[in-house]
C-alpha positions, 0 to 999 in steps of 0.5 A: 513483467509489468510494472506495478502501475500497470499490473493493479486496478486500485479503486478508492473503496479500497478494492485492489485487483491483480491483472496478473494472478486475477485475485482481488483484495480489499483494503482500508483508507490507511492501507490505501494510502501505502499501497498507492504511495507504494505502487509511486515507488515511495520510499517508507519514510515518504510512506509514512509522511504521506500516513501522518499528513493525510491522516494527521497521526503520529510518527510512531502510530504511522510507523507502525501502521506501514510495517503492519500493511508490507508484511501484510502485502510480503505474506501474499506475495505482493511486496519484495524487501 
């Protein structure tokens, strides 16, 4: 199995493709954020630092913003947890 750095081309507009099921997906610059933080193999604290610096938001909103993206990524079966 790949690992997650070599199984998605991820490109700064936001576009997200899987190598192995061929499908793409789209994304906005937050989400961008956690799935490139995600793909480092960050943990979610880190996640949500890495939200609240580039965006300069607060913890809750980034928080929030994190567990909003993994269950979107969990309901397309690109995230375990």
């Amino acid at each position: 199995m790949k690992k997650p750095s070599e199984r998605f081309n991820i490109f700064d507009s936001g576009l997200i493709i899987d190598l192995m099921s061929g499908k793409t997906f789209s994304t906005n610059p937050t989400g961008l954020v956690i799935f490139r933080g995600i793909i480092e193999g960050k943990k979610k604290q880190q996640l949500i630092d890495s939200l609240m610096k580039e965006f300069e938001i607060d913890d809750k909103t980034a928080s929030r913003d994190v567990e909003e993206f993994i269950v979107e990524l969990q309901s397309f079966n690109l995230h375990e947890h």
